[in-house]
MILUM-311723 format. One record per residue (C-alpha): residue number from 1; residue in one letter; chain; x negated, y, z. Coordinates in nm, 3 decimals. Layout:
SITE   resi   resn   chain        c1        c2        c3
SITE    NUM      A       A         X         Y         Z
...
END
This chain:
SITE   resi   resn   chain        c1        c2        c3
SITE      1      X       A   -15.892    -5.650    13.062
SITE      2      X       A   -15.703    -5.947    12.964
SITE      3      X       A   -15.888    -6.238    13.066
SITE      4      X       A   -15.889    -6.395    13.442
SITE      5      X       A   -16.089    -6.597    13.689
SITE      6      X       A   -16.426    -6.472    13.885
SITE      7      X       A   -16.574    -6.505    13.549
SITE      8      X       A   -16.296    -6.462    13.334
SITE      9      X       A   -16.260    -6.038    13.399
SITE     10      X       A   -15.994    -5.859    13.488
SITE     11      X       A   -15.684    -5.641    13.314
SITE     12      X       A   -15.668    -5.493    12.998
SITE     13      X       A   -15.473    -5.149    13.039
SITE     14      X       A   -15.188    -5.038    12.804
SITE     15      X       A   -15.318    -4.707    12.767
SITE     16      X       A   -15.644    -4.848    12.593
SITE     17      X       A   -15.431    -5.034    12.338
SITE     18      X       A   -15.117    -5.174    12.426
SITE     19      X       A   -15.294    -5.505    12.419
SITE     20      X       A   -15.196    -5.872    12.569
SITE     21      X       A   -14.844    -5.740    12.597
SITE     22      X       A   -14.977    -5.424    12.854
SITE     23      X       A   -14.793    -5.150    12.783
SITE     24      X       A   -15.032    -4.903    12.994
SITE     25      X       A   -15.056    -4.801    13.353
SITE     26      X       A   -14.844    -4.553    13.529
SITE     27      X       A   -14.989    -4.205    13.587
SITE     28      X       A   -14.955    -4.108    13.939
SITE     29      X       A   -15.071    -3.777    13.855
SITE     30      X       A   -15.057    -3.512    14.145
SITE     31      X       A   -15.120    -3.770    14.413
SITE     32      X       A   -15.394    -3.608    14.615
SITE     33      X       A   -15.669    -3.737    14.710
SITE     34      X       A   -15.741    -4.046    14.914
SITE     35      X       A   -16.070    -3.976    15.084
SITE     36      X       A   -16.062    -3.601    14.979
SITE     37      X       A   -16.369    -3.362    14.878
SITE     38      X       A   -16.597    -3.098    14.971
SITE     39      X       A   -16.313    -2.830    15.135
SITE     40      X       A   -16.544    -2.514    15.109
SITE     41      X       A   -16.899    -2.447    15.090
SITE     42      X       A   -17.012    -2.679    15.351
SITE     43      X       A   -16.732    -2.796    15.548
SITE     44      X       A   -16.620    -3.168    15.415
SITE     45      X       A   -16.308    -3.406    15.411
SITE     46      X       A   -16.526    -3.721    15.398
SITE     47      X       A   -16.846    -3.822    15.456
SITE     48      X       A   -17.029    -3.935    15.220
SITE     49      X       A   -17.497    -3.989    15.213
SITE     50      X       A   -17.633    -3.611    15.302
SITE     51      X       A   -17.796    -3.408    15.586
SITE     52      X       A   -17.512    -3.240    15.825
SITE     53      X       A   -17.436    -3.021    16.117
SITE     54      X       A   -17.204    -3.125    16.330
SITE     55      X       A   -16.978    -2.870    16.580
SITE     56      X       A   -16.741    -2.935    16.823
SITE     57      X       A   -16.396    -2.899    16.751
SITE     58      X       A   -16.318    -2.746    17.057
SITE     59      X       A   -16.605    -2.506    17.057
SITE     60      X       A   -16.727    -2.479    16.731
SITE     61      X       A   -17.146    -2.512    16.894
SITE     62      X       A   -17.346    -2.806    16.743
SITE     63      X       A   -17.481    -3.118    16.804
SITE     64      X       A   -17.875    -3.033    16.935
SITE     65      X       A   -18.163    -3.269    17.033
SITE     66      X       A   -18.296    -3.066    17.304
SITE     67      X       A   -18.606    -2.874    17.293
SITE     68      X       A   -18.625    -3.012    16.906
SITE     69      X       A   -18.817    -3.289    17.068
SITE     70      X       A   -18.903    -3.593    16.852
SITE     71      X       A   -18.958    -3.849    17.155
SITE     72      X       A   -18.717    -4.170    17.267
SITE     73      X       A   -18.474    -4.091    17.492
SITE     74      X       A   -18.480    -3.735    17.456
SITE     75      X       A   -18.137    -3.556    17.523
SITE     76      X       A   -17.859    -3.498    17.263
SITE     77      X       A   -17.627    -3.229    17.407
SITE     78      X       A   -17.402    -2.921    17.248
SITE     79      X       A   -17.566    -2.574    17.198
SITE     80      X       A   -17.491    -2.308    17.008
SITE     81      X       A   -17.586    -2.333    16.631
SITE     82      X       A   -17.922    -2.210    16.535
SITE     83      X       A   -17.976    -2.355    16.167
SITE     84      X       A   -18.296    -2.557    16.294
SITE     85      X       A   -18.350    -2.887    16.196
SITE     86      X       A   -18.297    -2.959    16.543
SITE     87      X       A   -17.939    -2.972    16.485
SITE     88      X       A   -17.917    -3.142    16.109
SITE     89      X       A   -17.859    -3.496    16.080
SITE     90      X       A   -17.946    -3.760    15.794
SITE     91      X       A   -17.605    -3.939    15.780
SITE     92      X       A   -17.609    -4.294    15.555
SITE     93      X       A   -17.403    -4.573    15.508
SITE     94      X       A   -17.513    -4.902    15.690
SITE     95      X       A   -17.307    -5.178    15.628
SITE     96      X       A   -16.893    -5.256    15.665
SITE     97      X       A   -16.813    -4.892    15.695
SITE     98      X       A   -17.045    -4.778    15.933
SITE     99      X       A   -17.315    -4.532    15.908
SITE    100      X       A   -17.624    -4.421    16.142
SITE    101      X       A   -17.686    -4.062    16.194
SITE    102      X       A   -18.087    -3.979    16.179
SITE    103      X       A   -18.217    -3.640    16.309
SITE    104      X       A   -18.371    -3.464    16.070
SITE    105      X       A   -18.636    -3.315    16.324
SITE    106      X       A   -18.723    -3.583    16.447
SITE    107      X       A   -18.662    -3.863    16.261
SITE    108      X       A   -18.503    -4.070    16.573
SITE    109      X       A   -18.128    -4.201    16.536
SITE    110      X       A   -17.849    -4.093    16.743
SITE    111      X       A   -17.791    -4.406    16.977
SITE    112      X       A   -17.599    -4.496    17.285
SITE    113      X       A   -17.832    -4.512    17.593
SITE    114      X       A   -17.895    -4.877    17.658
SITE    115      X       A   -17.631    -4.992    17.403
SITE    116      X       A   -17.395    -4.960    17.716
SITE    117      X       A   -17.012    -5.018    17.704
SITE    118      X       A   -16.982    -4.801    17.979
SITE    119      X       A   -16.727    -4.492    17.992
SITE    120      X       A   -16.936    -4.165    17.980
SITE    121      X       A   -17.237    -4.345    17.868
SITE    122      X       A   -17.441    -4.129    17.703
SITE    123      X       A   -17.562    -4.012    17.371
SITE    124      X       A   -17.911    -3.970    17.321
SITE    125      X       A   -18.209    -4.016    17.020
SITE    126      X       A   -18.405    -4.337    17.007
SITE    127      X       A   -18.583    -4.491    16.735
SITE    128      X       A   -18.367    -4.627    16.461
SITE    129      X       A   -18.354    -5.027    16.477
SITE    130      X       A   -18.029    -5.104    16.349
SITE    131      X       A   -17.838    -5.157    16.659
SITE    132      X       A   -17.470    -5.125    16.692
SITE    133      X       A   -17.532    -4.867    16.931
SITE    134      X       A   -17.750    -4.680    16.661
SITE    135      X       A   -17.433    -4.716    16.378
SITE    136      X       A   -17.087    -4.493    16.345
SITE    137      X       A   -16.761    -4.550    16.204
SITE    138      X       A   -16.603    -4.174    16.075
SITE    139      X       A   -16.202    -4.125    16.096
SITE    140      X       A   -16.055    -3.827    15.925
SITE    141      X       A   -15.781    -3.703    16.196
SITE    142      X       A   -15.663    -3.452    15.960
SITE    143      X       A   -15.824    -3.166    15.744
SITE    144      X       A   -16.150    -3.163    15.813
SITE    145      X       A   -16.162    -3.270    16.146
SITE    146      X       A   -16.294    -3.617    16.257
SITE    147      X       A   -16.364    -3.902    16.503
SITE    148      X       A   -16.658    -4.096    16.547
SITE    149      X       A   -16.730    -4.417    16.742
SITE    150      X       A   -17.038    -4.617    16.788
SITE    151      X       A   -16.955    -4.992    16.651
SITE    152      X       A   -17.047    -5.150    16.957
SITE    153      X       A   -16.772    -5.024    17.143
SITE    154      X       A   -16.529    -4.816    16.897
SITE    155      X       A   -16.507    -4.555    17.189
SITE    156      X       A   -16.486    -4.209    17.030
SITE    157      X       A   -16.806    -3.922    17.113
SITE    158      X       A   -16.666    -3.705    17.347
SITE    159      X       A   -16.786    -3.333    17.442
SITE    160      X       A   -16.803    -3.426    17.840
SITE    161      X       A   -16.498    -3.281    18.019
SITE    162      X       A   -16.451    -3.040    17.696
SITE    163      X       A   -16.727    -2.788    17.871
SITE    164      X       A   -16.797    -2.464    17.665
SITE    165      X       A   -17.181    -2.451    17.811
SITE    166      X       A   -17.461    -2.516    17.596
SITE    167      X       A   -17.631    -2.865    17.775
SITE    168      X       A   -17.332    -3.018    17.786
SITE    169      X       A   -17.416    -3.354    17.721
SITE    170      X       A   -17.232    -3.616    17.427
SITE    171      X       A   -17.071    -3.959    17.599
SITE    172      X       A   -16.849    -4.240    17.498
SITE    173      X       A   -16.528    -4.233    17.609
SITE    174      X       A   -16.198    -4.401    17.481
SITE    175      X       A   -16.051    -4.210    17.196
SITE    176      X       A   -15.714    -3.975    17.302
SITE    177      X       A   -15.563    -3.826    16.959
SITE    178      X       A   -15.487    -3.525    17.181
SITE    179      X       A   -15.774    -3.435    17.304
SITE    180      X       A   -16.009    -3.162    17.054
SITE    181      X       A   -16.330    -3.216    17.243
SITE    182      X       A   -16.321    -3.571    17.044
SITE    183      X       A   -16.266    -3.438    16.719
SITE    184      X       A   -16.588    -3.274    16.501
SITE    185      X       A   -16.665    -3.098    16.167
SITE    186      X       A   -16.922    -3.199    15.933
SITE    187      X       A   -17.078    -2.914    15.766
SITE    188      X       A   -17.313    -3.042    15.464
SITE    189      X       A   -17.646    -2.894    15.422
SITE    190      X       A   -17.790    -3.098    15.155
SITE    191      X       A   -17.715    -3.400    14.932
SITE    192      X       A   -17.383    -3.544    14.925
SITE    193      X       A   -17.336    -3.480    14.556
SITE    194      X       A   -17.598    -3.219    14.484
SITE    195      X       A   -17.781    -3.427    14.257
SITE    196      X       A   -18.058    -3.512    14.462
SITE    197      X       A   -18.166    -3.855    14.633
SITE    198      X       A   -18.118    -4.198    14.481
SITE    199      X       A   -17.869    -4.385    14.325
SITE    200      X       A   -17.521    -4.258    14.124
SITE    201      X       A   -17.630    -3.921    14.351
SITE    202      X       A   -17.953    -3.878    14.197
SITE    203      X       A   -17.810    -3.899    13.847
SITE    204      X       A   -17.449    -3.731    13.886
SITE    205      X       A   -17.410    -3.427    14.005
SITE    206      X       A   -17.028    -3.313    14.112
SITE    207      X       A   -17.017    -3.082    13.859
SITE    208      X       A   -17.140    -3.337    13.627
SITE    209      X       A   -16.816    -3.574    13.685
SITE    210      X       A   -16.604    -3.295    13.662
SITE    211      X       A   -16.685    -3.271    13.312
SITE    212      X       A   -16.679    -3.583    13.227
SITE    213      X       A   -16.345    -3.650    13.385
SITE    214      X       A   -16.148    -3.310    13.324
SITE    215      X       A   -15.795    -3.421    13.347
SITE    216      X       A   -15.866    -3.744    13.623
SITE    217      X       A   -15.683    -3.786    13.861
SITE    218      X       A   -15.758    -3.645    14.159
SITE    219      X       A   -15.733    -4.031    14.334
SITE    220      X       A   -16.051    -4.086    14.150
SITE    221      X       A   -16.270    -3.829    14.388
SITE    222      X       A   -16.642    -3.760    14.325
SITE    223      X       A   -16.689    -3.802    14.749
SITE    224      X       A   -16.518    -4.185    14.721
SITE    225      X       A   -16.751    -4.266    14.407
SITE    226      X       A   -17.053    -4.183    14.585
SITE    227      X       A   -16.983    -4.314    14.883
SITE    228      X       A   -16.857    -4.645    14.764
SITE    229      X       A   -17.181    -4.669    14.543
SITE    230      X       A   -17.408    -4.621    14.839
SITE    231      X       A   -17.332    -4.970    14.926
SITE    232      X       A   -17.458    -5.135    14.643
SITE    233      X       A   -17.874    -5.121    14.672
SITE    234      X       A   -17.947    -5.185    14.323
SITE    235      X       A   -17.676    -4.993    14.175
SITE    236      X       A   -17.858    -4.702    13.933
SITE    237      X       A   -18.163    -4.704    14.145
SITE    238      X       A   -18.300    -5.008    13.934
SITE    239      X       A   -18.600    -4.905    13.661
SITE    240      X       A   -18.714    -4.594    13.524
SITE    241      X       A   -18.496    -4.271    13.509
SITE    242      X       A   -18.386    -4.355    13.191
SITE    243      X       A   -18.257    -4.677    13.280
SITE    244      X       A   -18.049    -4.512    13.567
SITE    245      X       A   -17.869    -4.308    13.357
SITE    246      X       A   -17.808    -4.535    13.077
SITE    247      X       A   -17.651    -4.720    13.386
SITE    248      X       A   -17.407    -4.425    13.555
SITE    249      X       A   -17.327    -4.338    13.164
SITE    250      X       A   -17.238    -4.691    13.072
SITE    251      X       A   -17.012    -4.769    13.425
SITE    252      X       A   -16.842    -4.416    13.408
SITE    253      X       A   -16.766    -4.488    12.989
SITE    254      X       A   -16.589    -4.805    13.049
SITE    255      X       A   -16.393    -4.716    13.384
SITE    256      X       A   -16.315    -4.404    13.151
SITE    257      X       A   -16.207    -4.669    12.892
SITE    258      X       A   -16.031    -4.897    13.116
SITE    259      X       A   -15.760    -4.555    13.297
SITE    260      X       A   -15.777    -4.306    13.030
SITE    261      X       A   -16.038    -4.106    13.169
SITE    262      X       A   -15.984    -4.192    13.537
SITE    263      X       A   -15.601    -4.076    13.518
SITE    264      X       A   -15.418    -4.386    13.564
SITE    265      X       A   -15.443    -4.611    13.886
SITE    266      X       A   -15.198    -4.868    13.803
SITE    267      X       A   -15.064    -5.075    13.506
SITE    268      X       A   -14.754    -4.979    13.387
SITE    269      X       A   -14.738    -5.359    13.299
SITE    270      X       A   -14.670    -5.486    13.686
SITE    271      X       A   -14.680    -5.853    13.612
SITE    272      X       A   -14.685    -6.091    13.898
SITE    273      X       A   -15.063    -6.199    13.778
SITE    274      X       A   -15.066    -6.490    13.961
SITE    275      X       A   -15.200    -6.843    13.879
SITE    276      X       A   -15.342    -7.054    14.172
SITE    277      X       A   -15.507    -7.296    13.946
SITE    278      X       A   -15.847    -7.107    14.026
SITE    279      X       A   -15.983    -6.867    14.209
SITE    280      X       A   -16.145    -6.969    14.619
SITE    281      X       A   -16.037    -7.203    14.781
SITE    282      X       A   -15.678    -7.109    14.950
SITE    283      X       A   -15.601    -6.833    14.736
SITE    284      X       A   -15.264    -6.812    14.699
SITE    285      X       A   -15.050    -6.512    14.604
SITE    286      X       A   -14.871    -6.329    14.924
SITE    287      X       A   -14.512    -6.361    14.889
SITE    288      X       A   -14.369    -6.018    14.726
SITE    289      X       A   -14.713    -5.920    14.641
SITE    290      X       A   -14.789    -5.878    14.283
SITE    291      X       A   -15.192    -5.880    14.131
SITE    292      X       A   -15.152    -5.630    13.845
SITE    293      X       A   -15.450    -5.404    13.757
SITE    294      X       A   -15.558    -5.135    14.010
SITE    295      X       A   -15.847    -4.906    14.023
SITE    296      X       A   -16.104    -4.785    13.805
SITE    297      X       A   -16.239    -5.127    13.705
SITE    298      X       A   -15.853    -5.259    13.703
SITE    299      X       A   -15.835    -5.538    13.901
SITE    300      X       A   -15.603    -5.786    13.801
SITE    301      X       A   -15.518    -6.173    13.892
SITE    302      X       A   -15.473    -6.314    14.252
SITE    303      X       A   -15.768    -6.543    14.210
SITE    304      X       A   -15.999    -6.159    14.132
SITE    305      X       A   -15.840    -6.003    14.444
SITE    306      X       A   -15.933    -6.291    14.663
SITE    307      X       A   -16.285    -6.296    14.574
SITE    308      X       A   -16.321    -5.963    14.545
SITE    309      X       A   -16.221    -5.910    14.887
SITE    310      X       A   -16.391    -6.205    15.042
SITE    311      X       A   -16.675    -6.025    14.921
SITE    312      X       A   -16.630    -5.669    15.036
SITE    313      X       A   -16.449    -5.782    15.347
SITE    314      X       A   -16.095    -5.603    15.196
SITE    315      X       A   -15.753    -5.774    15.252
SITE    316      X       A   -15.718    -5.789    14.895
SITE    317      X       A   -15.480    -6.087    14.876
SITE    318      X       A   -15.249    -5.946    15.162
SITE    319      X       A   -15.231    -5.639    15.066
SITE    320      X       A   -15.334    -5.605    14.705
SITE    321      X       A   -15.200    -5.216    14.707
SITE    322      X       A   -15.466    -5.109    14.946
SITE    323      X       A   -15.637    -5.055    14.562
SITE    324      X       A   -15.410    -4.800    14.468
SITE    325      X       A   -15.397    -4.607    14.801
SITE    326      X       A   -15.809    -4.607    14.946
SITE    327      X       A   -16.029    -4.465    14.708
SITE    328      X       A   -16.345    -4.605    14.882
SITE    329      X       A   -16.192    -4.964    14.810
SITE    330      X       A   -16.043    -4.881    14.485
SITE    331      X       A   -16.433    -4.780    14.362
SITE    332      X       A   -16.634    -5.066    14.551
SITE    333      X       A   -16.410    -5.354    14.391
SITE    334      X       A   -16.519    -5.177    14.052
SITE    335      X       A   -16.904    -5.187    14.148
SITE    336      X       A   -16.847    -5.547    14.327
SITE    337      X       A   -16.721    -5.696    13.963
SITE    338      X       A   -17.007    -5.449    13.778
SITE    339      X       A   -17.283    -5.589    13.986
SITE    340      X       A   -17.194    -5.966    14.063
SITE    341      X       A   -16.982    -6.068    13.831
SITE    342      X       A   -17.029    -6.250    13.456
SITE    343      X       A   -16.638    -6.201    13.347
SITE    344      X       A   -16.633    -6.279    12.988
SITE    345      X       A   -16.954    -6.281    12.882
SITE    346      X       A   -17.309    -6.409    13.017
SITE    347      X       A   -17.443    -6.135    13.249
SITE    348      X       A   -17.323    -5.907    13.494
SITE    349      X       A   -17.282    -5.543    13.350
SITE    350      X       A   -17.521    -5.425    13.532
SITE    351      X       A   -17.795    -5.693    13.439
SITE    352      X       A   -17.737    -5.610    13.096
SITE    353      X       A   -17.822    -5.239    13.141
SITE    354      X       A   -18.084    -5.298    13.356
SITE    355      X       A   -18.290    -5.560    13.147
SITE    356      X       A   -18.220    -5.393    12.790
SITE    357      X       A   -17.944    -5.584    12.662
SITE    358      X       A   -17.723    -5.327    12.566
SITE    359      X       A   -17.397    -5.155    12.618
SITE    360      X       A   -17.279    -5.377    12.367
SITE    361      X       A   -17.305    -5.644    12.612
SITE    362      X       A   -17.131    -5.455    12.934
SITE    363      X       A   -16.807    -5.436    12.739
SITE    364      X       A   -16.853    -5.845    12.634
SITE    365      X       A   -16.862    -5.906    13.042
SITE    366      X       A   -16.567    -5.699    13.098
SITE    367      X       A   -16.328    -5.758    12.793
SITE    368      X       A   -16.510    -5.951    12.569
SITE    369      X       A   -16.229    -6.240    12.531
SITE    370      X       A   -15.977    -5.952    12.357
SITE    371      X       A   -16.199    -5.696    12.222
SITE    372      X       A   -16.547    -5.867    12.065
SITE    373      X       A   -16.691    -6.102    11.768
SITE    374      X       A   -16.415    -5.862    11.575
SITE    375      X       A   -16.155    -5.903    11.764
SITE    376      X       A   -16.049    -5.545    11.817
SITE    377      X       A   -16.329    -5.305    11.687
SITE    378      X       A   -16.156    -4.984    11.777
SITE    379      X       A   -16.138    -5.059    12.091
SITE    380      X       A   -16.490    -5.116    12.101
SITE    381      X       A   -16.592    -4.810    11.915
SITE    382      X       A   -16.348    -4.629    12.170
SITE    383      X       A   -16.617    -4.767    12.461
SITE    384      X       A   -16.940    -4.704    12.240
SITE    385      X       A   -16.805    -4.302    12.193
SITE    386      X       A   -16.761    -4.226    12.518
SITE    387      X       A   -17.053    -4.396    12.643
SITE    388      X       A   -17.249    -4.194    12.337
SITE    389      X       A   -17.084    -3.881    12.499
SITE    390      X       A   -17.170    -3.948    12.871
SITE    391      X       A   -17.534    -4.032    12.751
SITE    392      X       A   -17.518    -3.672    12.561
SITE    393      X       A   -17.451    -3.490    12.861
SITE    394      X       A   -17.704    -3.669    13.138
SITE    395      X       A   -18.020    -3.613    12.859
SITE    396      X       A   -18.049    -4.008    12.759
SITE    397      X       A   -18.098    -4.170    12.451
SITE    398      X       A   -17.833    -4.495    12.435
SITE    399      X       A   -18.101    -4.769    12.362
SITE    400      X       A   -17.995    -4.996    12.112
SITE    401      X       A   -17.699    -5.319    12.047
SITE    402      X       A   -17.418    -5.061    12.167
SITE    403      X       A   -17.171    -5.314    12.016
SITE    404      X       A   -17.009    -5.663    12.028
END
């Protein structure tokens, strides 16, 4: 997109049309993935919304509320993995990158007994109340291996003394990137990408995006979607079915517009994109930094990165690159600007889906300036025929006023 200011859009890529002196973005193709994807069967690289087991690095048993009881308080300790529901955990985003972790059994959220800050305080179930004892941050250490630490404290959940016996009980203790009875798998059981629960995961499957996206990049990872659309409530869960997917097929058609079907991270145009006439207040432009167009949604303008990380509490303006190396970040900025912001036209994107205005008008929001009132048909038709495809394969008619 061509236009700037919080209300003005973003980039226009190159590789859509050589427009406003673009001449495309650079294709990074190869670059693995940021935040990774389901490794096997069952065993993931991130975490994204699903029901889990989760073993011990060290020992490979599970985490097990004890006796499958459902009450407060009631034990969570390693034993050896049984396939009950026992030892299968709800795991969902909360808020700023942190999750809670509800037993399926049971219903009762993993939680640190009396929301100590104690070393060796212990892990047990409790009824969820959105505590910082109750929510987890998740760090990949590698493969599929991971960390995780209760916000409250950041300690890491430790297998006490590394035991092998089933009982052993779950603490807090501070994190040692040596030490393997710190370190977990996540095996997946259900959701995560299957297709089922609410949101962009009720309406696109995996397999689903890979056919949409056949050549993307592998930056652009189904996992990182999901995830990073779990944090916006309304997103695709607004209205009836229809609706929904008129909303996944019109975001996906016009981030597919915007990289050349999710294969290009950056614009090959690296201007400096700076202009500190607007944008919040104290938004300057680092020094060395440069605000070209990043991501899916391509991000462009100092005054965009700024409010765009004010918003999703990103150091956008220090470190504007962080778009073209995190996944997670890379997709919420594109879902931050879909959801709050008017760009070029009079609605947010998703507004317009949501209360029947049209495709016609999400392109208008986010290139309207360059590409509508006649401006540059083709590249509107461009938008309109892959958003006619994408509809085509999730079962949906397009409603009407695809154009602008």
């Amino acid at each position: 997109m061509n236009h700037k200011g919080m209300i003005r859009g973003l980039s226009l890529l190159g590789v859509v049309g050589a427009l406003g002196g673009c001449s495309g973005p650079d294709s990074v193709e190869g670059s693995p993935e940021a935040t990774g994807q389901v490794e096997s069967a069952a065993v993931v690289t991130t975490i994204t919304e699903g029901d889990y087991v989760i073993r011990s690095v060290r020992t490979n048993k599970c985490i097990d509320v004890a006796s499958s009881s459902t009450a407060d308080g009631a034990k969570v300790q390693q034993w050896d993995c049984n396939g009950t529901n026992a030892q299968k955990f709800h795991i969902s985003p909360t808020s700023g990158g942190f999750w809670k972790i509800i037993n399926v059994n049971s219903g009762k959220a993993l939680d640190i007994v009396g929301v100590s800050t104690a070393e060796n305080a212990v892990l047990h179930q409790w009824s969820y109340v959105g505590g910082n004892n109750q929510q987890f941050q998740f760090i990949n250490r590698g493969g599929t291996q991971f960390s995780f630490h209760p916000r409250h404290t950041g300690m890491a959940m430790d297998l006490s003394y590394g035991l092998p016996d089933n009982g052993t009980p779950i603490v807090q203790y501070p994190f040692y990137a040596d030490r393997d009875n710190q370190r977990w798998t996540f095996d997946l059981v259900s959701g995560g990408g299957s297709g089922g629960g609410s949101g962009f995961a009720g309406i696109l499957t995996r397999d689903m995006f890979n056919t949409m996206f056949p050549s993307r990049n592998g930056f652009y990872s189904y996992d990182a979607l999901i995830a990073a659309a779990n944090g916006f409530p309304g997103l695709a869960t607004t209205g009836d079915t229809d609706t929904r997917k008129r909303e996944v097929a019109a975001f996906l058609a016009n981030v597919s517009h915007e990289t050349g079907g999710l294969v290009y991270i950056e614009e090959i145009n690296r201007g400096e994109y700076c202009d500190t006439s607007w944008g919040p207040p104290g938004c300057s432009c680092a020094p060395g930094k440069r605000y070209y167009g990043r991501g899916p949604m391509q991000l462009s303008w100092n005054g965009n990165y700024c409010a765009a990380g004010n918003a999703l509490g990103l150091p956008l303006q220090a470190n504007p690159d962080l778009l073209a190396q995190d996944a997670n970040a890379a997709w919420r900025t594109a879902f931050w600007f879909w959801t709050t912001q008017n760009g070029a036209g009079s609605m947010t994107a998703h507004n317009a889906i949501v209360n029947g205005a049209g495709f016609g008008e999400t392109i208008r929001t986010i290139n309207g300036s360059v590409e509508c009132y006649g401006r540059n048909p083709g590249q509107v038709q461009s938008r309109i025929d892959k958003y006619l495809q994408f509809c085509s394969l999730l079962g949906v008619s397009p409603g009407g006023n695809l154009g602008c």
